[in-house]
C-alpha positions in Angstrom: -95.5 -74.1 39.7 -95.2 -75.9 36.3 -96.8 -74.1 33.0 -95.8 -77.1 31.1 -95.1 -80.9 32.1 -95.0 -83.9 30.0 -96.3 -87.2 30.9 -95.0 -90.7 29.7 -93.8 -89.4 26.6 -92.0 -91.7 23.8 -90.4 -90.5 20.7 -88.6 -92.6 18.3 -86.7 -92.2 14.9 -86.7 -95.1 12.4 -88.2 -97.8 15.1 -85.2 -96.8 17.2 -87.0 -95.1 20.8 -84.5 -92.0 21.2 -87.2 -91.5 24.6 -88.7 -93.5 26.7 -91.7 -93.0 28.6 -90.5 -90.0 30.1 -92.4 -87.5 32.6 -90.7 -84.2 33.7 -92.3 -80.7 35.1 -90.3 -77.8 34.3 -90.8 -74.9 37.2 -92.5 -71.7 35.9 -90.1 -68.5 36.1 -86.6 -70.2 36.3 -83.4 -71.3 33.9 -83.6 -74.7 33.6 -80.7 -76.4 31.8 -80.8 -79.7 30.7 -77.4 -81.8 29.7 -76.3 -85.0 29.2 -73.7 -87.2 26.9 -74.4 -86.6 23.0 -77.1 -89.0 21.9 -78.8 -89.2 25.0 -82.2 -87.3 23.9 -81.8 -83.4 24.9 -82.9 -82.0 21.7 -85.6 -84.2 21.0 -86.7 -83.5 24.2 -87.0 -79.8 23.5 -88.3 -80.6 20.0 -91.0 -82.7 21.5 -92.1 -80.3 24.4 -92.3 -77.4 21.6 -94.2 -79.7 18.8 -91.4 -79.5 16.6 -91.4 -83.2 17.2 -94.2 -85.2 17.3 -94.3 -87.7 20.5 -95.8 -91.7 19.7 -97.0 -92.0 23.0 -97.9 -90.2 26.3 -99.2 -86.1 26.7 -98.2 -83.0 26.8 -99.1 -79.9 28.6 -99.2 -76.3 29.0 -101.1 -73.9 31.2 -103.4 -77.5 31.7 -104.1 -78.3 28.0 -102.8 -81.0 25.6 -100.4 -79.3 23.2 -102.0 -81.5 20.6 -105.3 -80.1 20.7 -103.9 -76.6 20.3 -103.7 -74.4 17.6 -100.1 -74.1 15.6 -100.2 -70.4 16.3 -101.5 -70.7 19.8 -98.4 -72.5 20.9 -96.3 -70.1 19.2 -98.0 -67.1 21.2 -97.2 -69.3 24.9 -93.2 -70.6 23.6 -91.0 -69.7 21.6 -87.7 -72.3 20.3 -84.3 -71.4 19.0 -82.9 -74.4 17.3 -79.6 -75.6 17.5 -78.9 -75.2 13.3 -80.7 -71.8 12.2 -82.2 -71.0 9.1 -80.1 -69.1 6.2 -80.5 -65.4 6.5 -79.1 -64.6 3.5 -80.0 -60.6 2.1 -82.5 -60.7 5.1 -81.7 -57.5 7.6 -81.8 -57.5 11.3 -84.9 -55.8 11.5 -86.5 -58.3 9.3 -85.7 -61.3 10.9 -86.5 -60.2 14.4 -89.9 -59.1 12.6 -90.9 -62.8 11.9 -91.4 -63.4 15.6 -94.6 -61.3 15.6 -95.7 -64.1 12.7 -97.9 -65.9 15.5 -99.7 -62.8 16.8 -100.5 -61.4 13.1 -104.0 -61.6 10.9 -104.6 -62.7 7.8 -103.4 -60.0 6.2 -99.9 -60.2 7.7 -99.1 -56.3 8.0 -97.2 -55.3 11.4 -99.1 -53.1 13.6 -98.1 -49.9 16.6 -98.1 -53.4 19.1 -95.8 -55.4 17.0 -93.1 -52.9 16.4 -92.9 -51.7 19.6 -92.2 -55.7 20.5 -89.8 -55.7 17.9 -88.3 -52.4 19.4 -88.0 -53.6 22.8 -86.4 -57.1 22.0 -83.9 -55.6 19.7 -83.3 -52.9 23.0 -82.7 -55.6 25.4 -80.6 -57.6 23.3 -78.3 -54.8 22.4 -79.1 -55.0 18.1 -80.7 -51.8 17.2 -78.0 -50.3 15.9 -77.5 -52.9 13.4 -81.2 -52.8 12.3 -80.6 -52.4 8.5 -77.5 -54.4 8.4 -77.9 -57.7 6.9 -77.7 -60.8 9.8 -74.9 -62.6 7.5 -72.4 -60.0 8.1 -72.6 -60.0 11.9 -70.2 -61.7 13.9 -71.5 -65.2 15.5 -72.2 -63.4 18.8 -74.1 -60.5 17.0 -76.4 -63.0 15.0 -76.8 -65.2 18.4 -78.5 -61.9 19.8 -80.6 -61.2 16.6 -82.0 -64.5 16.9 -82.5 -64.4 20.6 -83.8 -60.8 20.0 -86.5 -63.0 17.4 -87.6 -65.2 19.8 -87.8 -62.4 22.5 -90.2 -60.6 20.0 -92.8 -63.3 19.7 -93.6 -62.5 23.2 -93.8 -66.0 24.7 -94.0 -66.5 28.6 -91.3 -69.7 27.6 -87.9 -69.8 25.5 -86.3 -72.9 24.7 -83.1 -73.1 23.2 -81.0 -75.7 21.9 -77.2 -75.1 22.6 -77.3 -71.5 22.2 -73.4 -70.8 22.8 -72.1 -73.2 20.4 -69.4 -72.1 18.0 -69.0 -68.7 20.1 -65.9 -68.2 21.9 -66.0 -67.6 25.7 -66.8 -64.1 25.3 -69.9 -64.4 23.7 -70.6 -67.6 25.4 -70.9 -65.5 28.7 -72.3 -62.5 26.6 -75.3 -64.9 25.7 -75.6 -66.4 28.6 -75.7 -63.0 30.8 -78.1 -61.7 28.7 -80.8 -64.8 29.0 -80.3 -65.0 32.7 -81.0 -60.8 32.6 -84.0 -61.9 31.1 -85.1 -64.4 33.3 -84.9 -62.3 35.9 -85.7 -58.8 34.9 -88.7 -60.0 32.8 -89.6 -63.7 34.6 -89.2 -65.4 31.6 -88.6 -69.5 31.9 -86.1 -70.2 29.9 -85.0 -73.6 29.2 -81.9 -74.8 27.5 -79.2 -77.8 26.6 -75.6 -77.1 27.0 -73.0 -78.9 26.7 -70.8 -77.2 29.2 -71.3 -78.1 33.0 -69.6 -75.2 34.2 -71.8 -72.7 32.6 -74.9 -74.8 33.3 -74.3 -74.7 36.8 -73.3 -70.9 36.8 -76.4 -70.0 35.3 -78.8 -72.3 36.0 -81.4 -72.4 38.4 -82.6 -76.0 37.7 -80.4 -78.9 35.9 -81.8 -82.4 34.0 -79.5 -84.9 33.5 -80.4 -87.6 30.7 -79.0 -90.4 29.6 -80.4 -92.9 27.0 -83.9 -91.2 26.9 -84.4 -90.8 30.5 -84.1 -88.4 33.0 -81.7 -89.5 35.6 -81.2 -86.4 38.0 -83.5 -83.3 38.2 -83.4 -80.7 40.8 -81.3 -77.7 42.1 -77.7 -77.3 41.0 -75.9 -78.0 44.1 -78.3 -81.2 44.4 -77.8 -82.5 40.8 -74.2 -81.1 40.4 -72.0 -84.0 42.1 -69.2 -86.0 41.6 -71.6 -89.1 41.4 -73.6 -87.1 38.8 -70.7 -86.7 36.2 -69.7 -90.2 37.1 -73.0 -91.7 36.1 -73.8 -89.9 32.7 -70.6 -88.8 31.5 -68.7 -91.7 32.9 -66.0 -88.9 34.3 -64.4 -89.0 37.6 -64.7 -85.4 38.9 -63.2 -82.8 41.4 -66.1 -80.0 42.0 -65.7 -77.7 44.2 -67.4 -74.5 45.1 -66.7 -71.4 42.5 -65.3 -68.4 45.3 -66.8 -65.9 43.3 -70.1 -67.1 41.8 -71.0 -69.3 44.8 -72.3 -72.3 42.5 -70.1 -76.2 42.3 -67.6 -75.9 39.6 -65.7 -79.2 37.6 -61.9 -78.3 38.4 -60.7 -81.3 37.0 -61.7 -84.6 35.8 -60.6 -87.8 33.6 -62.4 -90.6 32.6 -63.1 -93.7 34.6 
């Protein structure tokens, strides 16, 4: 089942189509990661199924409406996006900023109500931040303000999460840290999470569902051990590749590779 699908969609920067006519359905309740070569039109993609970035052509859906006929706020109450380059959080405290996710479910008069703290509560819970609720988010470590933001975005209550290369800069620590904790989501709470990474090891460890692009088209879509091949990483990253199975996860895993 697919809450939200696009349908011929083209974006383009300065004349210059980053996608083309592009159609995908992404599957209600799973991790879908989506990668590709830099360039090829991940993050627009994300921008443009979120409304961050508006489309010149074709539709897009959610829950069987046009995104464009809804109301800003009413997309923010049914997704939520974490960009790839966040906002300055300079003298702002943890507790604030996961606060601003409750922005789309508030009235005019903006005060938080009993409802909205207790979502703040429970995200900054399950992401593991309470304890650095008065602390401000520029002093954390880049793992620490990861979760804040993810905490954020888990506070605005959305059915959906996208998020645009949420382990870069982190060591492999909190790469896995991040990416435990969003696949604990998915599954404890059936969120449908989708993401770009770079990494094709970690997508396929926690992925249920991989898109590959290249040049503002979807070339492979499906299950990990369908879309993660040798032939795959050949076509769009132009890589010869040895995968083999991962003993201990039980998911294909690039053990070497050089370029063709």
């Amino acid at each position: 089942m697919s809450k939200i699908h696009a349908e011929m969609i083209s974006v383009s920067y300065d004349k210059e189509t980053i996608i083309d006519q592009l159609s995908v359905k992404l599957l209600d309740g799973k991790i879908t990661t989506i990668i590709g070569s830099n360039g090829c039109g991940k993050s627009t993609l994300l921008k443009a199924l979120t409304r961050i970035q508006p489309i010149h052509s074709g539709s897009i859906y959610i829950d069987g409406q046009a995104i464009s006929s809804l109301p800003t706020k009413t997309v923010a109450q049914k997704m939520a996006l974490l960009p790839q380059v966040l906002e300055a959080t300079e003298g702002i405290s943890v507790y604030e900023l996961v606060s601003y996710g409750r922005f789309p479910h508030q009235r005019y008069l903006g005060s938080l109500t009993n409802q909205d703290r207790d979502k703040i509560h429970w995200a900054m819970e399950v992401t593991k931040v309470t304890e650095f609720a008065t602390v401000d988010v520029d002093s954390l470590s880049g793992g620490q303000r990861q979760r804040v933001w993810i905490a954020m975005a888990l506070a605005q209550d959305t059915d959906t999460i996208f998020l645009d290369e949420p382990t870069t800069y982190l060591d492999m620590n909190h790469q896995l840290e991040i990416l435990e904790l969003l696949q604990t989501l998915n599954r404890e709470t059936h969120k449908t999470i989708i993401m770009v990474l770079h990494d094709l090891n970690l997508s396929a460890r926690f992925s249920d569902v991989l898109i590959a692009m290249k040049k503002g088209k979807i070339c492979y879509q499906g299950s990990v051990d369908q879309v993660m091949t040798p032939e795959m990483v050949a076509d769009i990253f132009n890589i010869k590749a040895q995968i083999i199975e991962d003993p201990i996860n039980k998911c294909p895993v690039l053990l070497t590779y050089q370029l063709i």
